[in-house]
Structure formats: C-alpha cells, structure tokens
C-alpha positions as CSV (number, residue, x, y, z in Angstrom):
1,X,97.7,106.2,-19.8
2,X,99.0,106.8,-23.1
3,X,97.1,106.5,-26.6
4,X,97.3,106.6,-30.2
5,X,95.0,106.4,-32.9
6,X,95.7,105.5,-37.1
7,X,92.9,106.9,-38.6
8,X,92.1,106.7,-41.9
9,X,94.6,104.1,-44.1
10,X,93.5,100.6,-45.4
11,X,93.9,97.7,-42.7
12,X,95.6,94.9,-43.7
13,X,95.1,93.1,-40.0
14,X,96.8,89.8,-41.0
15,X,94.2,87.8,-39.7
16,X,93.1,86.6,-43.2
17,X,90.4,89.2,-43.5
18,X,89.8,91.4,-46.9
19,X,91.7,94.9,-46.0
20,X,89.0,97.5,-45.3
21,X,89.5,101.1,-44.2
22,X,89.7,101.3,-40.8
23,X,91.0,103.1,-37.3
24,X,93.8,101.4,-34.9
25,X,93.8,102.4,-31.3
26,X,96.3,101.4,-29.5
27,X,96.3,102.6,-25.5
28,X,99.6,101.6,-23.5
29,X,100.9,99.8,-26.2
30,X,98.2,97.4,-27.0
31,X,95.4,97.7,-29.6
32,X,92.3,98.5,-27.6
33,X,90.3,98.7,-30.5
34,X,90.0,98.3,-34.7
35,X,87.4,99.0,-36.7
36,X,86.0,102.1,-39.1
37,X,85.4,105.8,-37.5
38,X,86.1,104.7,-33.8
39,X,85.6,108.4,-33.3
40,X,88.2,107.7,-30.0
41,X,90.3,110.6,-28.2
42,X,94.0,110.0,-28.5
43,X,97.3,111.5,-27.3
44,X,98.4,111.4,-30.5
45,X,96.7,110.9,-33.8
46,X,98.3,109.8,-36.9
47,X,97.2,110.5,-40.5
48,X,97.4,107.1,-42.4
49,X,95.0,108.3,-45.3
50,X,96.5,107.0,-48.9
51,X,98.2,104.1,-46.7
52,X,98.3,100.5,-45.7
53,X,98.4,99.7,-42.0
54,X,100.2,96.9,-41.2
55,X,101.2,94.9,-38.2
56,X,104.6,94.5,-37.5
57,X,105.9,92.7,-40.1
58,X,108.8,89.4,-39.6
59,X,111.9,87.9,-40.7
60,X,112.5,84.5,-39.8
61,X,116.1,84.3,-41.3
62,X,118.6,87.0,-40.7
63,X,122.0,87.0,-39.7
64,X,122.8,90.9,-38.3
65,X,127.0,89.7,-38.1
66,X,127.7,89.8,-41.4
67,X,126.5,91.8,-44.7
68,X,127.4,90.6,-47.7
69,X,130.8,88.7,-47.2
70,X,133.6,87.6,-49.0
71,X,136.4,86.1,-48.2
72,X,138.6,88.9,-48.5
73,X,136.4,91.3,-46.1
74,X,136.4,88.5,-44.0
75,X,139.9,88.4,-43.4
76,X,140.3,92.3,-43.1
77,X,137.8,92.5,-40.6
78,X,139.0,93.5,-37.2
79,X,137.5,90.7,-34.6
80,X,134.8,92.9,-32.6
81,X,134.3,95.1,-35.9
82,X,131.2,93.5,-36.9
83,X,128.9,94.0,-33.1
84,X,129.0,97.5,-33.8
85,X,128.2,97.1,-37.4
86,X,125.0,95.2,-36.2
87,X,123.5,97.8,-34.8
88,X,123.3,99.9,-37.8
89,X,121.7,96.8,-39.4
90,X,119.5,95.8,-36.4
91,X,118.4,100.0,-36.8
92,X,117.8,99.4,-40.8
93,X,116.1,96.3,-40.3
94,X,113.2,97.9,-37.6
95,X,113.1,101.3,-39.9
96,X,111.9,98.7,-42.7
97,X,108.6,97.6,-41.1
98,X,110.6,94.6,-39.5
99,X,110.0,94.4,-36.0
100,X,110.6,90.8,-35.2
101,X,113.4,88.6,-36.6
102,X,115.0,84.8,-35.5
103,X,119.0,85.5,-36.2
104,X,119.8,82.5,-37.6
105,X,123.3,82.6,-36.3
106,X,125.5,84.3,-35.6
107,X,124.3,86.7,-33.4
108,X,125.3,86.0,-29.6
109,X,123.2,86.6,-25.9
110,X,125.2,90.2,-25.4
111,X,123.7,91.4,-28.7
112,X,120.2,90.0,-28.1
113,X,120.2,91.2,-24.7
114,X,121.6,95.0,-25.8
115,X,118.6,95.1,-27.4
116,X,116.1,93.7,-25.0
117,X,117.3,96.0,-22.3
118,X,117.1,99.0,-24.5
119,X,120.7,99.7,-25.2
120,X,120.3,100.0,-28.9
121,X,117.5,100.0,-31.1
122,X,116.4,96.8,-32.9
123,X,113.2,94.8,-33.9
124,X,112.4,92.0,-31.1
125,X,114.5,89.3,-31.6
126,X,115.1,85.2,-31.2
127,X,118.8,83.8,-31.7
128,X,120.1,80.1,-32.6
129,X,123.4,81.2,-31.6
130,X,125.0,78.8,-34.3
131,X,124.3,76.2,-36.8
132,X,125.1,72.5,-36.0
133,X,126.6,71.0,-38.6
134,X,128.7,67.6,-39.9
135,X,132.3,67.6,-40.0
136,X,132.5,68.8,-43.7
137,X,128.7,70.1,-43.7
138,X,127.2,73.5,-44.4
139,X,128.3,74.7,-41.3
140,X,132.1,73.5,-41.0
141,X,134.4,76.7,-42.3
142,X,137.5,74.1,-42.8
143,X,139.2,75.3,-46.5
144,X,141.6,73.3,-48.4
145,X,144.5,75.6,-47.7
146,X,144.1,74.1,-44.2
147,X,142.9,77.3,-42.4
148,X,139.2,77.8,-40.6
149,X,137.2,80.6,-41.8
150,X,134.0,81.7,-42.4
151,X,130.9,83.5,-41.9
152,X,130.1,83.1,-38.1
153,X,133.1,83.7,-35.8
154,X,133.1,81.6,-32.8
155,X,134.0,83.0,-29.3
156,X,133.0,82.5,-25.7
157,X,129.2,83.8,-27.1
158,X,129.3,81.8,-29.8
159,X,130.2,77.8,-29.4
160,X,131.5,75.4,-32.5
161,X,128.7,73.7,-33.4
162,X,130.5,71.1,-35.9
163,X,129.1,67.8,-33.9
164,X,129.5,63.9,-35.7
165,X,126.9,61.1,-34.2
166,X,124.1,61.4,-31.8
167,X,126.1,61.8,-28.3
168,X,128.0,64.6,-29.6
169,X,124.6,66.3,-30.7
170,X,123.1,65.8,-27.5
171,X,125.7,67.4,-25.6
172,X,126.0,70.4,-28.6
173,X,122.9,71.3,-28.1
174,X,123.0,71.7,-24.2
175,X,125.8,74.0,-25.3
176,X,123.7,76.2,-27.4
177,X,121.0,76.3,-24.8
178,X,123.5,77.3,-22.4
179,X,124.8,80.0,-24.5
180,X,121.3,81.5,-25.1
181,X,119.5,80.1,-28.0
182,X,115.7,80.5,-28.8
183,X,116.1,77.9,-31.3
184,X,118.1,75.6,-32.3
185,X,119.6,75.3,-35.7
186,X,121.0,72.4,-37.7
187,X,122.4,71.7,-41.6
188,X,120.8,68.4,-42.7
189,X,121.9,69.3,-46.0
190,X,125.0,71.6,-47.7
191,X,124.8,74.9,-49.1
192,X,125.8,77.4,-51.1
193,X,128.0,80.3,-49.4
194,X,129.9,77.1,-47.6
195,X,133.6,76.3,-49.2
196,X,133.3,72.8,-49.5
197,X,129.3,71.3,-49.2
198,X,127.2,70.5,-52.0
199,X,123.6,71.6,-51.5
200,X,122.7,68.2,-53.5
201,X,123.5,66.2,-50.8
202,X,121.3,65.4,-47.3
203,X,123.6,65.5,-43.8
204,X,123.1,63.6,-40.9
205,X,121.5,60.7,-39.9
206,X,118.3,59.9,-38.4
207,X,120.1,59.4,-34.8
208,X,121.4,62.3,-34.9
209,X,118.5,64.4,-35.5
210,X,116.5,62.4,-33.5
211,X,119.1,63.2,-30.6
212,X,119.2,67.1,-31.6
213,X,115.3,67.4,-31.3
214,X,115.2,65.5,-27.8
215,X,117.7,67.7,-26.6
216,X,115.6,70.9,-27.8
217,X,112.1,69.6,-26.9
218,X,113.5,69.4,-23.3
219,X,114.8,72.9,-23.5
220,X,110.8,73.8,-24.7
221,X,112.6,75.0,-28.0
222,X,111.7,74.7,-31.8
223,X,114.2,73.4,-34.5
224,X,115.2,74.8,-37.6
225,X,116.8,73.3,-40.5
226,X,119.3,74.2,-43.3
227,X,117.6,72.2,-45.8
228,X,118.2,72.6,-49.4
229,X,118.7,68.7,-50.7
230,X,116.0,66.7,-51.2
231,X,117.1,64.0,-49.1
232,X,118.4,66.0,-46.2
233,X,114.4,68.3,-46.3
234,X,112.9,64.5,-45.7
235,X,115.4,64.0,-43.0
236,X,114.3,67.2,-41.0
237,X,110.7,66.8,-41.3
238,X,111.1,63.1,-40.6
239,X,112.7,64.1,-37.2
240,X,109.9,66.6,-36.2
241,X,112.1,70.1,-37.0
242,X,110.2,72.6,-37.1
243,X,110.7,74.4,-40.2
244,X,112.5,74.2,-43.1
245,X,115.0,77.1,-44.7
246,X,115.5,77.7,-48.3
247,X,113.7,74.2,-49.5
248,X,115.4,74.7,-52.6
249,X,115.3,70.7,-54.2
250,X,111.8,69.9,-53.0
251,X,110.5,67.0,-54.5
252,X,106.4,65.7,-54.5
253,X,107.4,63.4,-51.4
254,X,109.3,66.3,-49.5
255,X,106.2,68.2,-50.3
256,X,104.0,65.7,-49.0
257,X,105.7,64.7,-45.9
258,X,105.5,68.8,-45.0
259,X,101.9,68.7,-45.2
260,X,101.4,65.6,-43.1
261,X,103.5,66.8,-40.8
262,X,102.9,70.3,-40.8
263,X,106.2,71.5,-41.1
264,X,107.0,75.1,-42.8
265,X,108.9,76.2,-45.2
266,X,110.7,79.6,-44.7
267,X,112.1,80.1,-49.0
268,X,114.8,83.0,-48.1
269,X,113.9,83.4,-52.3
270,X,116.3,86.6,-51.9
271,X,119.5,84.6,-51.0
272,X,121.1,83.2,-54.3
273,X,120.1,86.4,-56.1
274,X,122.0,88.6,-53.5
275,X,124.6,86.1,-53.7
276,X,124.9,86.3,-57.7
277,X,124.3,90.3,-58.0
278,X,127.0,90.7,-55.0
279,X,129.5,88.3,-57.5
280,X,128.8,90.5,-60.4
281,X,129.9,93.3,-58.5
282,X,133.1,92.0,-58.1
283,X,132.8,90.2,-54.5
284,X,135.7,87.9,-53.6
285,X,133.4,84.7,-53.8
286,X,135.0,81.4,-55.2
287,X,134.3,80.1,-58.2
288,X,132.5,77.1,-56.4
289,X,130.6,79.4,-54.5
290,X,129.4,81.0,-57.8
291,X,128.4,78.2,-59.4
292,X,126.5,76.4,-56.6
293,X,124.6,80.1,-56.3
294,X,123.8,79.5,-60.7
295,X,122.5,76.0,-60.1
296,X,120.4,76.6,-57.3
297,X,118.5,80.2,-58.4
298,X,115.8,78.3,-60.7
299,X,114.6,75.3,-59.0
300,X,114.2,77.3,-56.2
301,X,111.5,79.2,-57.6
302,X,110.1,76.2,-59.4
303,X,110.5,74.6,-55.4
304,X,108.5,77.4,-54.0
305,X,105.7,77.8,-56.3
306,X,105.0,74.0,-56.1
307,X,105.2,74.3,-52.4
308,X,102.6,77.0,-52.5
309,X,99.9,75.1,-54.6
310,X,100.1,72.4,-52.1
311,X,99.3,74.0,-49.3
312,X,102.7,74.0,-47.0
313,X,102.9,76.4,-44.5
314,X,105.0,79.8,-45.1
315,X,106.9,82.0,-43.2
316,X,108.6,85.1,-44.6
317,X,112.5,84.9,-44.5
318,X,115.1,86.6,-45.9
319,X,118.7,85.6,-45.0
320,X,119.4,88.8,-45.0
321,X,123.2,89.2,-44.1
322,X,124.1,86.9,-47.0
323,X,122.3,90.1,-48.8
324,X,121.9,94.0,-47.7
325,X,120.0,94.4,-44.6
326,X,117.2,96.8,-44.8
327,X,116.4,95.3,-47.9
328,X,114.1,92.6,-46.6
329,X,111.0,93.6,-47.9
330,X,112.0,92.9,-51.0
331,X,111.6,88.8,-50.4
332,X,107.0,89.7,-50.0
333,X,107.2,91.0,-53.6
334,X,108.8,87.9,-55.0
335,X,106.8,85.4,-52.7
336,X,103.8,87.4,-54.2
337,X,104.9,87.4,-57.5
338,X,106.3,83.1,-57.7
339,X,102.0,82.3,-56.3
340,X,101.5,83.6,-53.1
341,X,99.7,86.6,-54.1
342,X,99.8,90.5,-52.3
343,X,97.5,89.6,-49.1
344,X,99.0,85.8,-48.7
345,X,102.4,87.4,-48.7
346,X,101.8,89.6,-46.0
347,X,100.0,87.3,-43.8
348,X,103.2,85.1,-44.7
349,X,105.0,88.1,-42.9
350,X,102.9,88.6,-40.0
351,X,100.0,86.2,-38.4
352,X,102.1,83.2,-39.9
353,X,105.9,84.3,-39.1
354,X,104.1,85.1,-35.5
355,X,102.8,81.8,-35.2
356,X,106.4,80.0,-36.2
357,X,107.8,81.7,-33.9
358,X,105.4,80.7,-31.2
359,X,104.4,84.8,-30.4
360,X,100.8,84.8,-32.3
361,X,99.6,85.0,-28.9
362,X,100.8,88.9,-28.7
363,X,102.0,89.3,-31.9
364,X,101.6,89.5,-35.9
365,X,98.2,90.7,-36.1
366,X,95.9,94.0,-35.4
367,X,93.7,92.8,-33.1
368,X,92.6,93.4,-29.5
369,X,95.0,92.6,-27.0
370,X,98.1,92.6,-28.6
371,X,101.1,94.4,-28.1
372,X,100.5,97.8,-31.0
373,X,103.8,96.4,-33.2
374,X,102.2,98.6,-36.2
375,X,104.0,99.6,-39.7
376,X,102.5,102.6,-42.3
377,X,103.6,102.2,-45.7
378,X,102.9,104.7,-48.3
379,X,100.2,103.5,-51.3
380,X,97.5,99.7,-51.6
381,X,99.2,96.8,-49.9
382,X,98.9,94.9,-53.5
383,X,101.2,97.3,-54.9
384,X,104.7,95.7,-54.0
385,X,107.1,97.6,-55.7
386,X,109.7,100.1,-53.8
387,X,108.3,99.1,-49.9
388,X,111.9,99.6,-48.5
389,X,111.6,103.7,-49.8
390,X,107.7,103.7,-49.0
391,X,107.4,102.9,-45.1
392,X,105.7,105.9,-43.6
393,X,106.3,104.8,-39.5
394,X,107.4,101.9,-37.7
395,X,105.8,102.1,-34.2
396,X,106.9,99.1,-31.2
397,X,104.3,99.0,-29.0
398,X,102.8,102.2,-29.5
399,X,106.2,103.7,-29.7
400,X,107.2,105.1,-33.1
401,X,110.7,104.0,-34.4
402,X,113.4,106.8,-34.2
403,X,111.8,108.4,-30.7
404,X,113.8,108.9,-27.4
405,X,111.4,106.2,-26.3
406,X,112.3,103.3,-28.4
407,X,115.7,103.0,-27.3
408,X,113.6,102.0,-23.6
409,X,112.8,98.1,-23.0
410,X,110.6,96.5,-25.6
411,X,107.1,95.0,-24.6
C-alpha cells in the first residue's frame, strides 16, 4: 500500500462546495479520505499551505498534431514530424494541471494508445480521430489552387471524413469507430481556420445528422459538434449531439433549444484570439482566414456570456493546437472573467468536463473513491492570473507528474 497526504492548502473539491482548508489522502491512487486535520500517516506528505488543491483539471478540445499552423509550416513539415512533436505537447499539457483531454482530431489510436500503455507521458485521453464534414464544409482542406491541404493529415490512422447525405454518414462513422474514436465529431457549420467555409452558414441536413448519431449511439458513443452558425448549433442540438464547440452565433432560440435539451456548450473562448495574435506575429494565414478570425472574436463573448445567464451547461475547452499548448489554463480566466465567475470556472474544468465526458464516476472531483487526479497551484483559486507559471504539482493517480512512475499505465 502506498499513500499520500496534501495537508494544509484550500480545497476547491469541484463538487460545488465553498473551498475550505482541508487534507487529501489519497492511498493507491484513490482519495480515501478529505476533510480538515485528518491527522493520517502517509508515505509521503506534501506541503500545500498558501495553495489551492485542485482535482485534475480538463480540456475538452485540443488537437496535440498541430500548434499554431500556417500554411507555410504546413507544407515544410516532414510527414511523421508532428507524432513526435505531440509528445512534448501531450508533456506541456499534463505539467499544466491538465490531466484529461478529448483530441478533437487529429490525433490517431497509436498516439492514444502510447500513452495509455505508458510509453510517453500524457494526461488521459479521448480521440474523435477526425471531423466529418460536407464536401466544401469546415472540415474539407480542398483550396482553389486545386491542391488538398490542411490541418489534419489523413493516413491509414486517420480516415477522410468528407461524407455528402445520410448513407455515406452512416458508413463514415463505422469508419471512425473502426479506427478508434471515443467520440465522434461532425461540422454542422463552417469555420474559421478552414480555406473556403463561412462560419455564418449551418452544414448538413437533418438526415444526415440523424444518420451520424444512429451510427454513434450504437457504438455507445457521444457526438460533438463544430457549431459556430446559428443555424447549424440548432441543427446539432436538434439531432441529439452531445455538445456544442465554440457556439460562437448563438441566438435566444439556440439558447433555448440547449436548455431543453440539455446539450453543452464547450466556448474554446481562446481560439480566435490565438488565431489573431499568431497573425500579428506574422503567421502565413490568408487574408480570409484573418478576417473570419476579426468577425467572429466579439460575438463570441457576447454568445458566451448570454449562454451563461441562461443556465446552459459548460465544459472547459480550449482548442488548443489552433493556439500554444500548455497554455490552456488561460481559457478559466476568461470564462471567469465573460460571467462564470472563479469557482464556476473551475467546476467548468473539472466535475462538469468529467461529467461530458462520461468519467464523473472516477473522475473530476476530490472525493472518496476516485482515482487521486490532483493539481497544486500556487496562491486563492479566485486569483486567475499567471496559472500556467503557478502550478505547484500535477499528481495522476497519486503519482506526481515528472516521476519515473508516471511514464507506467495510467489508472
């Protein structure tokens, strides 16, 4: 038997309760106990006084494959290049606090499974593989020159996913599934960092979604949509996907149908502004790029904070990839800062990311039972600035982060 014991910081346990000082135990890597003074022998005891104890903390949009990209990169980029790139950012991303993430494509089986079985270090993670798309959509990397490039590079690990009308979808799908998808993930609207879609406009039909989320409940798998139009959020929720991504044009009725149907909204409110600071850098990123980036920054706050008043359902997510990652903890301050407040935030990053997911059962809060996934971080939990400089320890399953034994299986 192994233990360890935080003793002394502010718990923040996720479960919704005010954060009180207070001792974690965790005894072969599950909390056996929370509460103040336990007064507990431990193998090892660690000294959280002046910090917040957190569980581990969520991403529910990332894409390890890429890091900021342009065109130009893109096209310099040796083929297997980026796999071993993704393991520095899979490293960055756990050292951050984040030890649970849902690539939301890119990322193939072999480099879920290196982490799984221990071969590199990484926060727990569930993959969609690739994102189904409309000939023309969000997800179809066809440029006027004629040639086929963008952000996701398919290969025997990684299907095309560009699908037209409900029998194609159905049979897409079962391709996804076969090539090891958690989830499943589908444009119903354009986007931004695609050459040719405008994130105005709603893609594919109700037959096709209602095809794509047969297909997926069959497979016992959750949907999640590219949704930033108006008319193509209402589409997804209509059709039973899970959650929404970005939610950038949401309108009263989008907002509504959410809430009746308890669908949730994961804002990725870091995307356009990576996307605009990496242009004024002097990225390769096309004008049209640029200016669909512009257009969407604002109502996407204005989206959010609605979103939040009503009641939707949050999840924390990032797309990090499309910005640096590491830098994920970036997206609680501005979710706390655009109405969700410190606390809300956080649970938005743990109990309810866990609970998206489908892994509240062992995951995303400090409480008896579940697997010891705890994060340190330097400093009150309502003070949001610097968190990527101020994480004390990262610890999976009892393990702390950067230890011979983290590179072993993961609980």
């Amino acid at each position: 038997m192994t233990s360890l014991l935080f003793t002394g910081g502010t718990v923040l346990d996720g479960t919704g309760s005010e954060p009180a000082t207070a001792d974690v135990y965790v005894v072969d890597g599950r909390i056996e106990q929370v509460g103040p003074s336990l007064g507990v022998e431990a193998d090892e005891v660690v000294d959280c006084s002046g910090a917040t104890v957190l569980p581990g903390l969520f991403d529910c949009h990332v894409h390890f494959m890429f890091e900021q990209p342009d065109l130009m990169r893109i096209l310099q980029t040796p083929f297997s290049l980026p796999f071993f790139q993704a393991v520095h950012r899979l490293r960055a991303t756990l050292e951050t606090g984040i030890t649970w993430v849902r690539d939301a494509g890119g990322s193939d089986l072999g480099l879920a499974e290196a982490v799984r079985r221990g071969i590199t270090p990484g926060p727990r993670m569930q993959i969609a593989v690739n994102m189904l798309s409309q000939t023309g959509g969000h997800g179809d990397d066809w440029h006027l020159c004629g040639a086929e490039l963008g952000l996701i590079a398919q290969h025997p690990g990684v299907p095309s996913a560009v699908v037209d009308g409900p029998e194609e979808m159905r049979k897409k799908v079962r391709e996804l599934i076969r090539a090891g998808a958690d989830v499943i993930k589908v444009a119903t609207s354009g986007g931004v960092m695609s050459p040719l879609s405008n994130p105005v406009h709603g893609h594919f039909r109700d037959d096709e979604v209602a095809a794509l989320v047969t297909e997926a409940r069959a497979a016992g798998l959750h949907v999640m949509a590219h949704a930033q139009a108006t008319d193509g959020i209402k589409t997804a929720v209509r059709g039973g996907i899970r959650s929404i991504e970005h939610g950038i044009y949401l309108d009263d009725e989008a907002i509504d149908l959410m809430l009746e149907h308890g669908t949730w909204l994961v804002p990725t409110l870091s995307a356009p502004r990576a996307v605009l600071e990496f242009a004024a850098a002097g990225a390769s990123i096309s004008d049209r790029v640029l200016a669909k980036a512009q257009m969407v920054s604002q109502i996407h706050d204005d989206s959010f904070r609605r979103a939040v008043q009503a009641g939707v359902k949050v999840a924390m997510g990032t797309d990090a990839g499309v910005g640096v990652h590491g830098t994920n903890l970036e997206e609680v301050r501005l979710m706390a800062e655009l109405g969700m407040g410190a606390q809300q935030a956080w649970e938005a990053t743990t109990r309810s990311a866990a609970e998206l997911l489908g892994v509240d059962a062992d995951h995303g809060t400090l409480e008896p039972g579940k697997v010891g996934d705890v994060v340190v971080t330097d400093g009150r939990y309502d003070d949001l600035s610097g968190l990527r400089e101020r994480v004390r320890s990262v610890h999976l399953a009892g393990e702390r982060v950067g230890s011979s034994s983290t590179s072993g299986p993961q609980a």
